[in-house]
C-alpha positions in Angstrom: 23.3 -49.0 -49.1 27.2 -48.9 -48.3 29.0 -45.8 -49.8 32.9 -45.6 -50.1 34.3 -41.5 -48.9 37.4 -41.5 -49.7 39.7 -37.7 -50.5 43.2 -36.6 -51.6 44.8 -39.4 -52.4 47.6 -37.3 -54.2 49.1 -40.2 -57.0 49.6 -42.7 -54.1 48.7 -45.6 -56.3 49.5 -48.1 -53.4 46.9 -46.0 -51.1 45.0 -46.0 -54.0 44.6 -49.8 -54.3 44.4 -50.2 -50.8 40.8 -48.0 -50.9 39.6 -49.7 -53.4 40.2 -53.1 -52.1 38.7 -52.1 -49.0 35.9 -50.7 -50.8 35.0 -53.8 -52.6 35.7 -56.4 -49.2 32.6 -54.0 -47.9 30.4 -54.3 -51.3 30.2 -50.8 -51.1 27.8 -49.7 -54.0 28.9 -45.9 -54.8 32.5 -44.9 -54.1 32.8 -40.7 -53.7 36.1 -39.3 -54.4 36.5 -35.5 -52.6 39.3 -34.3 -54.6 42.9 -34.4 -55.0 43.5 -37.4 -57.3 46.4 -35.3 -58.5 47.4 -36.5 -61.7 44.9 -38.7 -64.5 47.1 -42.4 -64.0 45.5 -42.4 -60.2 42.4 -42.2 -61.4 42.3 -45.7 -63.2 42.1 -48.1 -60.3 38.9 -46.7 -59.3 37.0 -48.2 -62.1 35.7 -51.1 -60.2 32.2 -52.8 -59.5 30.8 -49.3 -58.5 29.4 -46.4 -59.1 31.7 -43.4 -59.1 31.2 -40.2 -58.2 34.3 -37.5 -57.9 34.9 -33.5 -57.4 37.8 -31.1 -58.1 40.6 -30.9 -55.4 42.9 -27.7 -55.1 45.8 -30.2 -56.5 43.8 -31.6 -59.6 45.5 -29.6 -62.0 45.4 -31.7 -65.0 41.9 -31.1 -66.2 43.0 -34.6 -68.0 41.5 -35.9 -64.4 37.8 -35.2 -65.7 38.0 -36.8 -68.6 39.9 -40.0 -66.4 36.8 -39.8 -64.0 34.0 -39.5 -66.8 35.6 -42.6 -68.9 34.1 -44.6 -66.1 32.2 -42.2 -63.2 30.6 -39.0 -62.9 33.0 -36.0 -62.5 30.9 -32.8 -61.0 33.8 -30.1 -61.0 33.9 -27.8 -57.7 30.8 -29.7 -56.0 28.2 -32.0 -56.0 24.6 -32.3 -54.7 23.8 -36.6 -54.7 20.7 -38.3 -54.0 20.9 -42.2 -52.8 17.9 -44.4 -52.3 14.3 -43.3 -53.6 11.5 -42.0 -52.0 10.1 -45.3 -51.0 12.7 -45.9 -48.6 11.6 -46.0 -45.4 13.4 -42.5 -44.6 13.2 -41.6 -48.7 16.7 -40.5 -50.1 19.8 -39.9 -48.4 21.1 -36.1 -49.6 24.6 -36.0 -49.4 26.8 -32.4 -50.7 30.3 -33.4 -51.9 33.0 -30.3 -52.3 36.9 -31.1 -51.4 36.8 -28.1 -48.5 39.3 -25.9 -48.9 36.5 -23.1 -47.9 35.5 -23.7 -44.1 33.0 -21.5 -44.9 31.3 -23.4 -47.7 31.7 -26.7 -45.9 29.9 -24.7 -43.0 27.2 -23.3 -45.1 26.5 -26.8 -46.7 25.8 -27.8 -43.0 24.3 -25.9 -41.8 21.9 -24.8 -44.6 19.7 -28.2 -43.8 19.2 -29.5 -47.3 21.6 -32.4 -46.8 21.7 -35.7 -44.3 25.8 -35.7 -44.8 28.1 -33.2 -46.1 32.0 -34.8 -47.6 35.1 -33.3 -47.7 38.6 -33.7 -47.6 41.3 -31.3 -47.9 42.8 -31.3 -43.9 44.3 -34.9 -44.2 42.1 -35.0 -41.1 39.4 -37.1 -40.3 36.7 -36.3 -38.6 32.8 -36.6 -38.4 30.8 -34.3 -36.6 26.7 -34.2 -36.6 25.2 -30.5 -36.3 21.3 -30.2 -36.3 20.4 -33.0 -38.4 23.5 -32.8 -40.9 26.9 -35.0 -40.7 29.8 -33.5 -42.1 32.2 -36.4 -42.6 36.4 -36.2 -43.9 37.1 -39.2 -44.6 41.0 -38.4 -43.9 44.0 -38.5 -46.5 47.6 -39.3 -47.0 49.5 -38.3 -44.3 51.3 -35.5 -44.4 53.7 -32.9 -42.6 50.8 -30.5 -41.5 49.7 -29.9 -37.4 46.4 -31.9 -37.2 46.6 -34.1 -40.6 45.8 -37.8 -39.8 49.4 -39.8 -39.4 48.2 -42.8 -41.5 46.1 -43.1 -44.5 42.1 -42.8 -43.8 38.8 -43.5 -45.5 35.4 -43.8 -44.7 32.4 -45.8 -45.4 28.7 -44.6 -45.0 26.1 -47.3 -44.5 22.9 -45.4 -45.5 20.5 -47.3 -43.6 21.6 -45.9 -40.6 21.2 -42.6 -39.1 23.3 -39.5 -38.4 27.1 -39.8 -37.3 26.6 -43.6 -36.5 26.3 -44.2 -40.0 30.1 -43.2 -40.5 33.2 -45.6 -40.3 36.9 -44.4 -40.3 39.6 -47.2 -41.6 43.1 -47.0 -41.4 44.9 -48.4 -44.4 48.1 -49.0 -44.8 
């Protein structure tokens, strides 16, 4: 199964569309959104041919975003704890932990707690994929933006479950 990451795509409707677009070139099946839509309108173009899942950024301040994300997809608030695949896979379910990260020390906890194959966030603008005793935390990047270490183009990520650990991840620049 092929799983869109995508985070803080901060009213960018153009970077928006561009994920999307990507998303469905790649069939993903699942699309998961780590916070920071911003505003409601840039929610929209995610209702697409699949599933969606999203959680709460720091900037989602319109609690109109929820009701955006549930007219179409699952909104989970602060975090959420998904389940892909079924036990007769041949490695049974993918766990994957979703929060947007603005706590290193959640995002840190979720990995290394070793209840979860992948953990997702965004938040940095950064992104990154790093495989810790079993778990893969994966940012799938962001906008860019005017902050040391944030990604200098826009970023997303797709997971192909049938794969294993960090090997499973790819970034793609957008434009």
């Amino acid at each position: 199964m092929q799983i869109g990451i995508v985070s803080d795509t901060h009213d960018d409707l153009d970077a928006v569309h561009a994920a999307v677009d990507l998303f469905e070139s790649e069939g993903v099946e699942a699309v998961i959104h780590c916070g920071d839509f911003v505003a409601p309108f840039s929610v929209a173009p995610f209702d697409a041919d699949f599933a969606f899942h999203a959680v709460r950024g720091n900037n989602d301040g319109e609690w109109n975003v929820q009701s955006a994300v549930e007219s179409f997809g699952t909104y989970h608030g602060e975090a959420a704890a998904l389940s892909f695949g079924t036990d007769g896979d041949a490695d049974g379910p993918v766990e994957i932990a979703v929060v947007h990260g603005t706590s290193d020390l959640v995002v840190d906890a979720l990995v290394d707690c070793g209840s979860y194959d992948y953990v997702l966030h965004g938040h940095t603008h950064a992104h990154g994929v790093e495989e810790r005793n079993g778990t893969v935390r994966v940012n799938p990047g962001g906008l860019p933006i005017p902050v040391a270490g944030a990604d200098d183009v826009f970023r997303v990520a797709t997971l192909e479950t049938g794969e294993a650990g960090a090997d499973a991840v790819t970034h793609h620049e957008l434009p």
